[in-house]
N, C-alpha and C positions, 0 to 999 in steps of 0.2 A: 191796232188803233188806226194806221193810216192801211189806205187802200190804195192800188193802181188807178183804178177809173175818180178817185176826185170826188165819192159821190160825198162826203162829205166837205161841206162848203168852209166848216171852221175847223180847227182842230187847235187842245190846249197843251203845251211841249212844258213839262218838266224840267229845267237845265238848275244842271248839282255843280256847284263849285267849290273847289277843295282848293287851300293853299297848296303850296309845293312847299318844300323842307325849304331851298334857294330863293326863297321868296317871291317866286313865281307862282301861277296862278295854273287852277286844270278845269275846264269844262266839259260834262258829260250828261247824256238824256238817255237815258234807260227806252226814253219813247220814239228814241230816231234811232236807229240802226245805225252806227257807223260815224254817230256824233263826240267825236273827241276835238276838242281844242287845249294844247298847250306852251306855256312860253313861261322865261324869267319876268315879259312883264307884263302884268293883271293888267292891265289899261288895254290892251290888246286882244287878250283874249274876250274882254267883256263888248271891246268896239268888234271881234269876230264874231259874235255870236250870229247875230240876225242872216248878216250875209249868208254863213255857214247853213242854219237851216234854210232859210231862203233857195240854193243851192241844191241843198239832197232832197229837199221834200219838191222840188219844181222836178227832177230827175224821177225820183221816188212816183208822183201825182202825175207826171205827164205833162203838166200845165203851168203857168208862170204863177209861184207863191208870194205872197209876201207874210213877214212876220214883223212883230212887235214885240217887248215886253209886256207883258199883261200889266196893268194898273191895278188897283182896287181904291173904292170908295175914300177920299180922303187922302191918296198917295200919289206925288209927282210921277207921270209915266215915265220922264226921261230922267229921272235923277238916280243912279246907281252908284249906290256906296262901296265903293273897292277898298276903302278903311275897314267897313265891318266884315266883310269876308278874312281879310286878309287880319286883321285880329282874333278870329275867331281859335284860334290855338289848334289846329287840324280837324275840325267838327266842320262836317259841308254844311252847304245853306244853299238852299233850291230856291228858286227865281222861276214865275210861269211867264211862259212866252204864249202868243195867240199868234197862229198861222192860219192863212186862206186865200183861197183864191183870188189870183188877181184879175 
């Protein structure tokens, strides 16, 4: 999906988040190579996310990235529910991020 040269300007990241048994929190993108984030507490990992891609795909791209959570129609961008993940009784729940060039 991603390339070294950048040529794509956007790209859309996948991120899976699974509770942990300790009630801690796991972040993983099947679409970043090498994307793990985890800790005891979900607040951290969900405030890790951006930086983290941000990060491997600026390394990855060559270029300075930035990313966001993707919105959709009708949906606060910034508002992320760590209640509903973390209820969800070990079933992940994928959240899309939007990365590109900066």
């Amino acid at each position: 999906m991603f390339s070294k040269d950048a040529s794509s300007r956007f790209a859309k990241v996948v991120v899976t988040f699974e509770p942990r048994e300790d009630g801690g929190l796991r972040a993983y993108s099947k679409d970043v190579p090498g994307f793990v984030l985890s800790n005891s507490d979900p607040e951290k990992v969900i405030e890790g996310v951006v930086p983290a891609l941000e990060f491997i795909l600026s390394k990855t791209w060559g270029v300075e990235v930035e990313a966001a959570i993707l919105s959709h129609i009708g949906e606060n961008g910034s508002a992320f529910d760590c209640e509903e993940i973390l209820s969800s009784h070990d079933t992940p729940i994928a959240r899309e991020y939007v990365a590109h060039v900066a």
